[in-house]
C-alpha positions in Angstrom: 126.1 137.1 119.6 128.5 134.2 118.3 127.1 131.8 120.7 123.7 132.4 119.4 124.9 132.4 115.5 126.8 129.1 116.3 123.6 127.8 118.3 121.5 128.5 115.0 124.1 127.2 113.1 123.8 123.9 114.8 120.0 124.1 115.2 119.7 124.6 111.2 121.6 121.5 111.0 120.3 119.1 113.1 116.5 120.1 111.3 119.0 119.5 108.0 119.6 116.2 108.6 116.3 115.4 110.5 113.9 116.7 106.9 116.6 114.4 104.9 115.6 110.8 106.6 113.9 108.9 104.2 112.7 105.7 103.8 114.4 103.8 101.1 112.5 104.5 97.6 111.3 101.8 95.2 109.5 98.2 95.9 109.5 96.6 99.5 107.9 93.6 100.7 105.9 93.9 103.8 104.6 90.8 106.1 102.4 90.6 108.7 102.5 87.7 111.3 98.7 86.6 111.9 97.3 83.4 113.5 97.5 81.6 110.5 101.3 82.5 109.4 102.9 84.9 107.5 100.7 87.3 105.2 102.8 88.9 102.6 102.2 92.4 100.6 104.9 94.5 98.3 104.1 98.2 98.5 106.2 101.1 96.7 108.1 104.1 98.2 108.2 107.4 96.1 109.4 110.8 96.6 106.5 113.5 95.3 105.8 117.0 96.3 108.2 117.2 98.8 107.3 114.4 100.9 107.0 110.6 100.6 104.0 108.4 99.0 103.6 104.5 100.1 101.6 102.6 97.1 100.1 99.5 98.4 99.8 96.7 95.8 97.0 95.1 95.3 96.4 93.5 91.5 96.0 96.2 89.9 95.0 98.9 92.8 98.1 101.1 94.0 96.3 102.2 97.4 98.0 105.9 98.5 99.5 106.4 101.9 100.6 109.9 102.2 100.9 110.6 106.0 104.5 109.2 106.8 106.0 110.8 110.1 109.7 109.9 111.1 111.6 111.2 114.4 115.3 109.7 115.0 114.4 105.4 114.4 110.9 105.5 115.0 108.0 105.7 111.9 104.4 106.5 112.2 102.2 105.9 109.3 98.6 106.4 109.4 96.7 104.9 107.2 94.0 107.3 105.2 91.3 105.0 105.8 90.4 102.0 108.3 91.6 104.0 111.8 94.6 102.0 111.8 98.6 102.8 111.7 101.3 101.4 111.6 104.5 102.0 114.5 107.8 100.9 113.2 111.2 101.0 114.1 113.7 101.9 110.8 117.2 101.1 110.9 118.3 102.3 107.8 117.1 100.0 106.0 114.5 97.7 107.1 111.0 98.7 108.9 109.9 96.1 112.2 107.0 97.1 114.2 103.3 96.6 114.8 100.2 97.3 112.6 97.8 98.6 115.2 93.7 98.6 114.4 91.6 100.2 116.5 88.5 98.0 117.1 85.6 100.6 118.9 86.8 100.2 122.5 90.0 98.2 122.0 93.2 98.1 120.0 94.9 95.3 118.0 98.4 94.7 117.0 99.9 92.4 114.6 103.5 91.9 113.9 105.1 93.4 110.8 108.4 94.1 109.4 109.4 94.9 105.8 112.6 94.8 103.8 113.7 97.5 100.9 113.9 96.0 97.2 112.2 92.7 97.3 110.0 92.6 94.6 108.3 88.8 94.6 104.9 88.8 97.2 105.3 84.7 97.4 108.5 82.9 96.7 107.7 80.4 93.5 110.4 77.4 93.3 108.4 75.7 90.9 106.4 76.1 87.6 102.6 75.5 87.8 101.4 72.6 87.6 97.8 73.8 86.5 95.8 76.8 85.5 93.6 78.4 87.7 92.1 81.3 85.6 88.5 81.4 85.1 85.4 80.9 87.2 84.7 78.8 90.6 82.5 77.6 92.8 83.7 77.9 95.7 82.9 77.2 99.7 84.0 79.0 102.8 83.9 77.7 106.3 82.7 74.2 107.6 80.2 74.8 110.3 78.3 78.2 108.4 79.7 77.6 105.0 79.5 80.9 102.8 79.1 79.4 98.9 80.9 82.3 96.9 82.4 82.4 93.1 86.0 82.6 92.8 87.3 84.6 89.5 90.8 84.5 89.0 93.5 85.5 85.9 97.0 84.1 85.6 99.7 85.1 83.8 102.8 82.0 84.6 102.8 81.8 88.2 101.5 84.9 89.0 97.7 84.7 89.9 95.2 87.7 90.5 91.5 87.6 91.3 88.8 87.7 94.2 85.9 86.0 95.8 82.3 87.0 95.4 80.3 86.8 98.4 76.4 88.0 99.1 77.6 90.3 101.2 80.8 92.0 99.0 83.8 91.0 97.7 87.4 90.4 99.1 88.5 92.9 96.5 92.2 92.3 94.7 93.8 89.3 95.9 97.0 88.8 94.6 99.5 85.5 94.8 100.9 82.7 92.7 101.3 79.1 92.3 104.2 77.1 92.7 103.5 73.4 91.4 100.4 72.9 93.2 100.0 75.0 95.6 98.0 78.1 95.1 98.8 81.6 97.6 96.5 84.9 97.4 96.9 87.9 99.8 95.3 91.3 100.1 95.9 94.1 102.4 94.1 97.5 102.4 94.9 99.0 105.5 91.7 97.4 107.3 91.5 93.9 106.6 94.2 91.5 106.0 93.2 88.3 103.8 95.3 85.0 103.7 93.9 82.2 101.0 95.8 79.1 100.4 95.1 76.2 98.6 96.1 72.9 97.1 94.9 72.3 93.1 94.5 68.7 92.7 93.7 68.6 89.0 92.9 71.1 86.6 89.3 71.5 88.1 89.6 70.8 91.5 91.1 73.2 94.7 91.3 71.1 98.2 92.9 71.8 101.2 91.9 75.4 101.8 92.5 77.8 104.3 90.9 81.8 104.3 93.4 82.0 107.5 92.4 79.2 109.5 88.9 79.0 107.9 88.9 75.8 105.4 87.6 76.7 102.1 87.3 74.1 98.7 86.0 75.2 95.2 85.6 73.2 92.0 86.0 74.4 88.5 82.7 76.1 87.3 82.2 78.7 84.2 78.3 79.1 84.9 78.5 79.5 89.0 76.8 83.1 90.1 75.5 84.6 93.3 72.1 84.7 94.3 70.0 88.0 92.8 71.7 91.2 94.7 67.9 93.0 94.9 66.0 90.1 95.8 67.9 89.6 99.5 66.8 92.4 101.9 63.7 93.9 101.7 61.3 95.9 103.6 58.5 94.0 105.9 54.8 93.8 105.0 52.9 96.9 104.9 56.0 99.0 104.9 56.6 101.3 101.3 58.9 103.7 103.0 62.4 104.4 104.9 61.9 106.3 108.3 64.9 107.5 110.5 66.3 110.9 111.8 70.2 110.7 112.6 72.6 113.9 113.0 75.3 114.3 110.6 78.8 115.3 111.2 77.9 118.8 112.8 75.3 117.1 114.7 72.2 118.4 112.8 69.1 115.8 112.5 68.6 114.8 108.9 65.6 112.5 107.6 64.1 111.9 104.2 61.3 114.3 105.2 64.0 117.5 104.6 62.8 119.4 101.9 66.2 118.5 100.2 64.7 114.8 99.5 61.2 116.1 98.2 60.7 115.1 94.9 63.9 113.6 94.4 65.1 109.9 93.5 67.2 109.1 96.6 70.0 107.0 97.4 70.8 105.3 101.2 73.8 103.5 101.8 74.0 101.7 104.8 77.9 102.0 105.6 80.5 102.1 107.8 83.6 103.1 107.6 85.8 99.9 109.0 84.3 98.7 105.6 86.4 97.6 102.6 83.2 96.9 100.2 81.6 100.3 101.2 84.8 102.3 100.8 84.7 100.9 97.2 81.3 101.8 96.7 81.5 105.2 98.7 84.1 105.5 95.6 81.7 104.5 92.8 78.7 106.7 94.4 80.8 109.8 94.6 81.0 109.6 90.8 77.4 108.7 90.6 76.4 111.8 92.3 78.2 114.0 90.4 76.6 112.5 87.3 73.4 112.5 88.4 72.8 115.1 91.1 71.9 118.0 88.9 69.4 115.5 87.4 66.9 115.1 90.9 69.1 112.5 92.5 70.5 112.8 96.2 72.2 110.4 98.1 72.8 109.7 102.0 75.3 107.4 104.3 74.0 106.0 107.1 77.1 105.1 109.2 77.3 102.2 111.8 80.7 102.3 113.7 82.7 100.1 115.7 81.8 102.7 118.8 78.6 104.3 119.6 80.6 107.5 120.6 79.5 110.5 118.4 83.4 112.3 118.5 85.0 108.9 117.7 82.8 107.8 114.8 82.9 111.9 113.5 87.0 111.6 113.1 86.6 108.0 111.7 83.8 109.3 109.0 85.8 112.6 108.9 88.6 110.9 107.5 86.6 109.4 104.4 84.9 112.0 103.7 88.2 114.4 103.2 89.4 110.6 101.0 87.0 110.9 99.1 85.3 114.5 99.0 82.4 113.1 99.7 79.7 115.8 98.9 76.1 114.3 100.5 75.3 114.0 104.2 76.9 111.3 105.7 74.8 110.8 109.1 76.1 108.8 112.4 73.4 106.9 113.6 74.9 106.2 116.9 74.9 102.5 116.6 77.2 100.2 116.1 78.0 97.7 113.3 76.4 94.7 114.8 73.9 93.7 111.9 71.0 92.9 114.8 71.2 96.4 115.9 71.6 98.1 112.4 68.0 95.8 111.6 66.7 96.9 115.0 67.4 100.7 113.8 65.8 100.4 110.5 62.2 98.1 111.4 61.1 98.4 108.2 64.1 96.6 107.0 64.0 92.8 106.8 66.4 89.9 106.3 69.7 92.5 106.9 72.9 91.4 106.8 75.7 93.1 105.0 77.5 96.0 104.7 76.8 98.2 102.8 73.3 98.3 102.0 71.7 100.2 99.4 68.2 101.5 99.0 66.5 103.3 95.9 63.8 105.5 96.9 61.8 106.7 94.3 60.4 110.5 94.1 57.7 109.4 96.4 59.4 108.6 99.1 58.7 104.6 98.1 61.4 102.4 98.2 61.7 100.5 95.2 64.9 98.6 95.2 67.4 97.0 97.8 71.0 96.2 96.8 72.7 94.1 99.1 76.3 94.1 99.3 78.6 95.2 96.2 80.8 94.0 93.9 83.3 96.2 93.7 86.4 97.2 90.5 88.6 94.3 92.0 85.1 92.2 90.3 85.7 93.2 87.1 83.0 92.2 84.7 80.5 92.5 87.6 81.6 95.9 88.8 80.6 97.1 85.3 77.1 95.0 85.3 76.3 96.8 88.8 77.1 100.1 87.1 75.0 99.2 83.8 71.8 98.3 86.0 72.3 100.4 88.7 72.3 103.2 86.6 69.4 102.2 84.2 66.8 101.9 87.5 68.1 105.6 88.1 67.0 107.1 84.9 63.9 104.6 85.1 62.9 106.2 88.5 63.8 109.3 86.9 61.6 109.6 84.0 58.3 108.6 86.2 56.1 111.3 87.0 
């Protein structure tokens, strides 16, 4: 009997001291070693509910991370979103290991470590030089250049904004400016964006790299994207949207199902390995609460990195728990190459981007085709989405 109680004794102990190992609370920085050099993020370490909370910082998005596991030196966290983790090493203070992305059919790792209490994301040894905030023109790549509009805000060194691209957004980049040279990061938990830049004058950005990409972008208060609905769009003599995919439990959904008839609907071509359609997953979850009890229904189309139906199920499984998604989220059981997402949809021409939206009206017609989104990190354009989104709704609505 005493050898058991002093067994329990010891076993009570060791699961003491086991549930008391905690990361260190408060802000760390967090770097990540990719081709191009060292991509830097500061995330925040709380203690809530009983457990521990990462916040990764992003502008002004704090991006939860509640699934932290730790056994003796070794730390598992899996991010919520993205199918990627990281596996770390902790010795008491600092965190080394590998950020680990599963691709489909193969894994990626990138270097990262991250110290406790260092607040700064770059280090800025001198003032600025010049002012970046407002509205540029901006190009991307050299042999397929992308022509985007750069909107940034600065407060002394510290610089926040994004690019606008046809197909999305590279949501909240974050950085600063010491003298004359310009640094913007964002990481999300499935992409990892490195912009840096040289200002040469007050109007004028040179020497760019998005990674290793070379980028340039001049000063330009009236620069704008092409019209979103006038991209994609559906092939002569085509009105309507035909497909038949399973959802998670495998049943076949199309827009024949009674539950469509009569109804304005909603498709989002999406995946789930994507930023801009996590943001607008976001936004439509909203938008069908609002508008749901009013004859709206919407539907996600998902193409995933893998054309394996369990694989793509956890992966969509996952965002839907996020997000409490509460429409049918269907796996198509192809993959996210944008040749074989237009090859699944013929009606569809001129695809390109993920995600894709389509308006159906109570017909069965569709009458719009978003492409892309700008998403919160956009600002002002997140709220003009919203505004005319929302007004062709109630339009489609009110017809007869």
């Amino acid at each position: 009997m005493k050898i058991r109680i002093i067994t329990l004794a010891l076993l009570l102990t060791a699961a003491s001291g086991f549930a008391q190992k905690k990361l260190t609370t408060g802000i760390w920085r967090g770097t990540l070693q990719i081709p191009a050099g060292e991509l830097p993020f500061n995330f925040n370490i709380k203690d809530t509910a009983g457990h521990q909370q990462i916040a990764i910082i992003n502008g002004s998005e704090r991006f939860k991370v509640n699934d932290i596991k730790i056994k003796d030196d070794s730390v598992l966290i899996q991010m919520p979103l993205f199918d990627s983790e990281f596996k770390l090493k902790f010795d008491g203070a600092s965190l080394k290991g590998n950020w680990v992305r599963h691709l489909g059919e193969r894994d990626v790792q990138i270097p990262f470590a991250a110290e406790p209490g260092v607040a700064y994301r770059f280090k800025t040894t001198e003032p600025t030089k010049y002012t970046v905030a407002g509205r540029w023109s901006a190009i991307i790549g050299a042999d397929e250049p992308d022509t985007t509009v750069a909107e940034f805000k600065q407060t002394g060194n510290k610089v926040t904004g994004t690019f606008l691209t046809t197909t999305g957004d590279y949501r909240y980049l974050e950085g600063s400016i010491s003298g004359d040279k310009l640094s913007l990061s964002c990481f999300d938990g499935g992409h990892a964006f490195l912009f840096t830049a040289t200002l040469k004058d007050e109007n004028t950005l040179v020497n760019g790299l998005f990674g290793k990409t070379p980028w340039h972008a001049v000063r330009k208060p009236d620069a704008k994207l092409p019209d979103a609905y006038a991209l994609t769009f559906l092939k002569p003599g085509y009105k309507k949207l035909e497909f038949s995919f399973p959802d998670l439990d495998g049943n076949k959904v199309s827009l024949s199902d009674p539950r469509f008839k009569n109804k304005v609907v909603i498709v989002e071509i999406m995946g789930s390995w994507c930023p801009n359609c996590m943001d607008q997953t976001a936004y439509l979850v909203k938008y069908y609460k609002k508008y749901h009890n009013k004859g709206v229904e919407v539907v996600d189309l998902a193409y995933e990195r893998t054309t394996d139906f369990n694989k793509s199920k956890a992966s969509l499984l996952r965002e839907k728990n996020h997000f409490n998604i509460p429409y049918p989220i269907l796996i198509t059981g192809h993959t996210s190459n944008k040749k074989e997402t237009g090859e699944s949809l013929p009606a569809l021409a001129n695809f390109f981007s993920f995600p894709t939206t389509l308006i159906i009206d109570k017909k069965g017609d569709v009458r719009k085709i978003y492409t892309g989104f700008s998403g919160p990190g956009t600002g002002d354009y997140y709220t003009e989405f919203i505004s005319q989104f929302e007004k062709i709704t109630q339009d489609l609505l009110a017809e007869k």
